[in-house]
C-alpha positions in Angstrom: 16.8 -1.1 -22.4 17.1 -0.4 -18.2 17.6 -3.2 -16.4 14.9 -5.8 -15.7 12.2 -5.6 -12.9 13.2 -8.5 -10.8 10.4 -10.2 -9.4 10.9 -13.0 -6.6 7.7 -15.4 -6.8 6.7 -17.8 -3.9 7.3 -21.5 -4.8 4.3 -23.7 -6.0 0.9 -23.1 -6.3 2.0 -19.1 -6.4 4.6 -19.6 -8.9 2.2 -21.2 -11.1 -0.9 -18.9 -10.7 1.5 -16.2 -11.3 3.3 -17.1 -14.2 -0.2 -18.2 -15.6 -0.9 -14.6 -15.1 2.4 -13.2 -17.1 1.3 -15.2 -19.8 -2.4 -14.3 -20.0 -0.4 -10.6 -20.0 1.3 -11.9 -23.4 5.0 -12.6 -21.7 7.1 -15.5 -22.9 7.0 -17.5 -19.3 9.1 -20.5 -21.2 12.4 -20.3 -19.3 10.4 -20.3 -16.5 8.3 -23.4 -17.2 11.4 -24.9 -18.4 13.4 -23.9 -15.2 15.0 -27.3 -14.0 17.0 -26.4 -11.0 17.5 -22.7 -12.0 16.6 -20.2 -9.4 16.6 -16.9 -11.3 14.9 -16.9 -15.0 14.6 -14.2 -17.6 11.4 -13.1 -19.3 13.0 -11.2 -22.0 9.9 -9.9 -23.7 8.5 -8.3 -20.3 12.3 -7.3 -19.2 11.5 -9.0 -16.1 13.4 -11.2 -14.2 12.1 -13.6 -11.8 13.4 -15.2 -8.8 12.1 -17.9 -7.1 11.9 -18.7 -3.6 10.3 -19.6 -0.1 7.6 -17.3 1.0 9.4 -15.5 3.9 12.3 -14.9 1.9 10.7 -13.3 -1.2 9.7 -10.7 1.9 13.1 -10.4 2.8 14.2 -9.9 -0.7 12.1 -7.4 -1.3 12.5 -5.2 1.7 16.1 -5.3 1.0 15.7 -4.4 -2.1 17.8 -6.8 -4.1 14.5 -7.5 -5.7 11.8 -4.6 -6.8 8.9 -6.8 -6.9 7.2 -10.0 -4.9 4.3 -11.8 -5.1 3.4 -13.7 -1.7 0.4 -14.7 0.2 -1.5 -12.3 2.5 -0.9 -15.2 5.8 3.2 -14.6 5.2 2.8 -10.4 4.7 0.6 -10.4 8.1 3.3 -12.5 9.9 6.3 -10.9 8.6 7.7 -7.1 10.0 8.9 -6.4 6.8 8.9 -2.4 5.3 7.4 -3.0 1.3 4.6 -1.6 -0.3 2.0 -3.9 -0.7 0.3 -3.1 -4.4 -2.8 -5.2 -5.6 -4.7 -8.1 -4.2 -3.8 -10.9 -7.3 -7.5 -12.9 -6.4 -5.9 -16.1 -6.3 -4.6 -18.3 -3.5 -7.5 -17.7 -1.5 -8.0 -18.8 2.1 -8.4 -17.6 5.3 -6.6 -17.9 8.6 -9.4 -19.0 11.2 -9.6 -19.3 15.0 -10.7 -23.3 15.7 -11.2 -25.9 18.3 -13.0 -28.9 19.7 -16.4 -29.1 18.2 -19.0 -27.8 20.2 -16.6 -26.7 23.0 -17.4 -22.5 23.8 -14.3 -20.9 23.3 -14.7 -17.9 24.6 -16.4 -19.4 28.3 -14.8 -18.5 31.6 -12.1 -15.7 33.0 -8.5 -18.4 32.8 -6.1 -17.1 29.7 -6.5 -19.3 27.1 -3.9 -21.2 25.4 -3.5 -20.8 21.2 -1.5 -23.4 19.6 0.1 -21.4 15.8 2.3 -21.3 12.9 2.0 -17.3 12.7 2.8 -16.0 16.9 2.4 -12.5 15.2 -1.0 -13.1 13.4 -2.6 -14.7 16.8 -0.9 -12.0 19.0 -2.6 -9.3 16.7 -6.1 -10.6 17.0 -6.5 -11.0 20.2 -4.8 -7.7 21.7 -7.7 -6.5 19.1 -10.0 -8.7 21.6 -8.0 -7.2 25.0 -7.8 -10.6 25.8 -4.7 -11.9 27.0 -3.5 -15.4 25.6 -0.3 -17.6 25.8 0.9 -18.7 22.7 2.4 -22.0 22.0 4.4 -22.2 18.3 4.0 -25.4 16.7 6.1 -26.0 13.4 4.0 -29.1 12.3 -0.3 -30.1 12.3 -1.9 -27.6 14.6 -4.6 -29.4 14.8 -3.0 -32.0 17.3 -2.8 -29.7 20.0 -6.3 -29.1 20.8 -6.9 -32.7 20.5 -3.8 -33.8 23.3 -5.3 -30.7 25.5 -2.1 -28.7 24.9 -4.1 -25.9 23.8 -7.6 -24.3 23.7 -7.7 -23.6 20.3 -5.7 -23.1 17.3 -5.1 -20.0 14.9 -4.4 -21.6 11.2 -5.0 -21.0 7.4 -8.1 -22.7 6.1 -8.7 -23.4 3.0 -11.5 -26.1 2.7 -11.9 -26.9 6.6 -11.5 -30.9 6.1 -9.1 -31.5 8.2 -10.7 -29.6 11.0 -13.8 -32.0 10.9 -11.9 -35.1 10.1 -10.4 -34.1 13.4 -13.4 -33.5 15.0 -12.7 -29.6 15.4 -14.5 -26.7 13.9 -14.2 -23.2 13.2 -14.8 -20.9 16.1 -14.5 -17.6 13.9 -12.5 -16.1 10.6 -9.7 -14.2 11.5 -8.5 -12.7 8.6 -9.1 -13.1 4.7 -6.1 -14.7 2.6 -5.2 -14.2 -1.0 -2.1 -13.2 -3.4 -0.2 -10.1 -3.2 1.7 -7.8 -5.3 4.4 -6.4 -2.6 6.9 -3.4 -4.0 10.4 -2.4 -2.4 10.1 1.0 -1.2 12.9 2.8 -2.9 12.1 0.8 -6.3 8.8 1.8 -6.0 10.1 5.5 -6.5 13.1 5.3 -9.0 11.3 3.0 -11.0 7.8 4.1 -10.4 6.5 4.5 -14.3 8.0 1.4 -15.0 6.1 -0.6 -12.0 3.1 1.4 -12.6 2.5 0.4 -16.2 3.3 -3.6 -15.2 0.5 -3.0 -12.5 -1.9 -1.5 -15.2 -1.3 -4.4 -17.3 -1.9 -6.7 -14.4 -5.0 -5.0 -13.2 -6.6 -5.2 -16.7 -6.5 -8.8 -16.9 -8.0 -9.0 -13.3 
């Protein structure tokens, strides 16, 4: 038997929705359920191997190609500059990233450059050179929704999934940015010497979709 497929998985809610997926494909996901602090678990039956890890870095692992396969949210792929082949939309994980503010407030008023408060610099940057408009961009690692509400920004661009805390906040979505959902990402050279092997897991994966 060739070597096994190594697959890095995104931690939480990913990891499970994924292996859920393996095993609705008839894999034996135990070692992986049963991982305690392992990081790198066999699926013998599916001569896959999976790797777990932080979102960014299952990018990283795959465009270097020490792993062949990745399965990571739509938000991280449009924020990375990674080179991978990205396969099939997995349908789960949805969200969105969104473009939000202080309720009631028109965004888009007046001539000043507006200040965006973000997680993802790239994502923001993206949408509004699709806009011409130029924006500063402030990078905040913790809840965007505080800088609208201490005037450090004029709106936010963030992943929405229910839009709670927006309201609880009293901010609102101004308009959808982007779509969000699971991905099946491919190293490029993998995708070629191993091609019939990747293609048949994708088939599999696709039929159960």
């Amino acid at each position: 038997m060739s070597k096994p497929i190594r697959i890095a998985l995104t931690k939480g809610r990913l990891e499970k929705d994924t292996i859920a997926l393996l095993e609705k494909l008839g894999f034996d996901c135990t070692a992986v359920r049963e991982k305690g602090r392992k990081l790198i678990l066999p699926i013998p039956d599916g001569n896959l191997e999976v790797v777990l890890a932080k979102a960014m870095d299952v990018i990283t692992y795959v465009d270097r190609g020490v792993c062949d396969l990745g399965v990571v949210g739509k938000d991280t792929i449009m924020e990375s500059n990674g080179r991978f082949y990205e396969l099939v939309d997995l349908g789960f994980g949805r969200c969105k990233f969104a473009l939000a503010g202080k309720k009631g407030e028109n965004f888009y008023e007046g001539f000043g450059v507006k200040t965006i408060a973000t997680k993802y610099p790239n994502v923001t940057r993206n949408f509004f050179e699709g806009k011409g408009m130029d924006i500063d961009i402030v990078k905040i690692e913790g809840s965007v929704e505080l800088a609208p509400l201490l005037d450090l920004a004029n709106g936010i661009v963030d992943i929405v999934e229910t839009g709670t805390t927006l309201k609880e906040n009293g901010l609102e979505v101004y308009e959808d940015v982007a779509p969000i959902s699971a991905r099946l990402i491919a190293n490029t050279v993998s995708l070629k010497l191993r091609q019939q092997e990747i293609e048949s897991l994708i088939s599999l994966i696709e039929s159960k979709l």
